[in-house]
N, C-alpha and C positions, 0 to 999 in steps of 0.2 A: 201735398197732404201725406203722400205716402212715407216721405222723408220726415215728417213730425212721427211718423206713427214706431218707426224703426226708433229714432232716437229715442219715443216715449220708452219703447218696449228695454231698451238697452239701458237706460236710466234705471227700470223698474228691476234690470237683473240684474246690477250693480248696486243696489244700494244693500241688499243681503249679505252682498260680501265685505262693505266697507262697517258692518256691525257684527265684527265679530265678537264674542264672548273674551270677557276680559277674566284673568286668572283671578279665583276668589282668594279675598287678601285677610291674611289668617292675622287672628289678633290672640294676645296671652292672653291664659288661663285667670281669672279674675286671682286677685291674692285671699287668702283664706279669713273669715271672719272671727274673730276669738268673740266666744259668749261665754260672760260669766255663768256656771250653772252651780245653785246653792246646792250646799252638802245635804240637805235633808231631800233633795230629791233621789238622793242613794236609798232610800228607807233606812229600815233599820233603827237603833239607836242614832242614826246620824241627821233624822227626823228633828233631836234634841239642839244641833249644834249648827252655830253660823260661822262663816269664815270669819263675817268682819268683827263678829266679838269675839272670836280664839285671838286675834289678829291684836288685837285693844287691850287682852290680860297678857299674852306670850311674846308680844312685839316680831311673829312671826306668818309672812303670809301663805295661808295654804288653797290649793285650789282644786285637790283632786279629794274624792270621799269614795271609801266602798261599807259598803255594812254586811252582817251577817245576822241569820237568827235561827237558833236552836231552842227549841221547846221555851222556857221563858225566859230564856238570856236574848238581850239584844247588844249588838257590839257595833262598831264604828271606828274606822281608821281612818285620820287626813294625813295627807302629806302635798309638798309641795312638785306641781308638774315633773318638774324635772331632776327631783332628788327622793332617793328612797328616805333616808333620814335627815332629820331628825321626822319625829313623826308621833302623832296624838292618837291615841286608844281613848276611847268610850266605851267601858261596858255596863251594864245596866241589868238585873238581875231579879226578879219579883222573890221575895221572900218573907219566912212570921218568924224571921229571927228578933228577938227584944236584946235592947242594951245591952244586958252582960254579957248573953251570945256573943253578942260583934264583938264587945272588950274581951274576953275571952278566947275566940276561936278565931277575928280576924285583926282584929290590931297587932301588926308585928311588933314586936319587942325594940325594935330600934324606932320606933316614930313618936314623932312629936303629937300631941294633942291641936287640933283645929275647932275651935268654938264662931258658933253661928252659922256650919252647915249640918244640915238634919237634926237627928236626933244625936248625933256623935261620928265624928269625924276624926281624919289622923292625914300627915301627911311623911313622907320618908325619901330620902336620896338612897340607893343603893349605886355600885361600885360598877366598874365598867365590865362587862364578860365579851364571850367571844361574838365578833362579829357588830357588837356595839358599845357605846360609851354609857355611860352612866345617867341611869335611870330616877327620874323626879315621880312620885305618886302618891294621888291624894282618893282615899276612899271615904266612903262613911255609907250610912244608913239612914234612908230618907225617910220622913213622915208620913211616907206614901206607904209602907212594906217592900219597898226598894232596894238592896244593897247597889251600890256606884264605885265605879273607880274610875277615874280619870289618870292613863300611865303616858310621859314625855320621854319617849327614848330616845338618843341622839347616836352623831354618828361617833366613830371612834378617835379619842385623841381631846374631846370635848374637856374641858377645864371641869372637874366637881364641881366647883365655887361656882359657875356659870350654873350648872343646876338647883344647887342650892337657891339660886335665887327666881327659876321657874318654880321650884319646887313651896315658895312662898306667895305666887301669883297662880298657883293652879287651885286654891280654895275659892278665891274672887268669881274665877272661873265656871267653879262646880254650884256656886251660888244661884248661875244664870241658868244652869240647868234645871227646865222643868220635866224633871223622873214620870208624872203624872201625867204625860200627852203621851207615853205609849200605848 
């Protein structure tokens, strides 16, 4: 009996050591989730605009929004992740300017006339300056007491002719815009 009792006891102080702790076995960092997150939750004027309808008039996708606001300006810039330009302005402006005003004080002299936004509308290419390409912009004056401008700047080297023809798809654009949810 006593020979059962020694082998019990040496079994019982053997088996602690036959469990040892095994190395904890490291696994990779999970891979990062991309969430689309809509431009209006920047605030701001960007409150106004959605990726996938800038995306439907400019044939360009953007995913990043910041906005800003000064007393009753609101403004809004997209651009795409990974590039500064090209890149979409929104500003948005409360005002009791009437018709001639705007024709007056804010239609530049080089722009074309835009019929069926606001009250009065324009749209203009300007030339490329330093640091970027040539600028597409469509403004007008909403029924709201609104002024808007919608500005397409691009990067440099951009073809005119290629804005020229954002610069006739950013009214369609300004269309979708409701001025009135700020």
């Amino acid at each position: 009996m006593r020979g059962r009792i020694v082998v019990a006891g040496l079994a019982v102080l053997a088996v602690p050591g036959c469990g040892a702790e095994r190395e904890p076995v490291t696994l990779p960092p999970p891979a990062p989730i991309a969430v689309d997150v809509a431009a209006a939750s920047s605030g701001g004027a960007c409150r106004l605009l959605d990726f996938r309808v800038i995306e439907q008039h400019v044939k360009v996708r953007f995913d990043v929004a910041a906005a800003s606001e000064r007393d009753d300006t609101h403004t809004c810039v997209v651009r795409a992740g990974g590039a500064t330009l090209p890149e979409l302005a929104l500003t948005v402006t409360e005002t009791s300017m009437d018709k001639a005003t705007f024709a007056a004080d804010v239609v530049p002299d080089s722009a074309a006339k835009v019929s069926g936004l606001g009250q009065q509308a324009y749209r203009r290419t300007t030339g490329a300056a330093s640091g970027h390409g040539p600028v597409a912009e469509v403004g007008w004056l909403s029924t709201d007491g609104r002024l808007a401008t919608l500005r397409w700047t691009t990067a440099r080297g951009t073809a005119k002719g290629a804005v020229d023809k954002i610069a006739t798809e950013l009214p369609a654009l300004g269309k979708k815009i409701n001025t009135r949810a700020l």
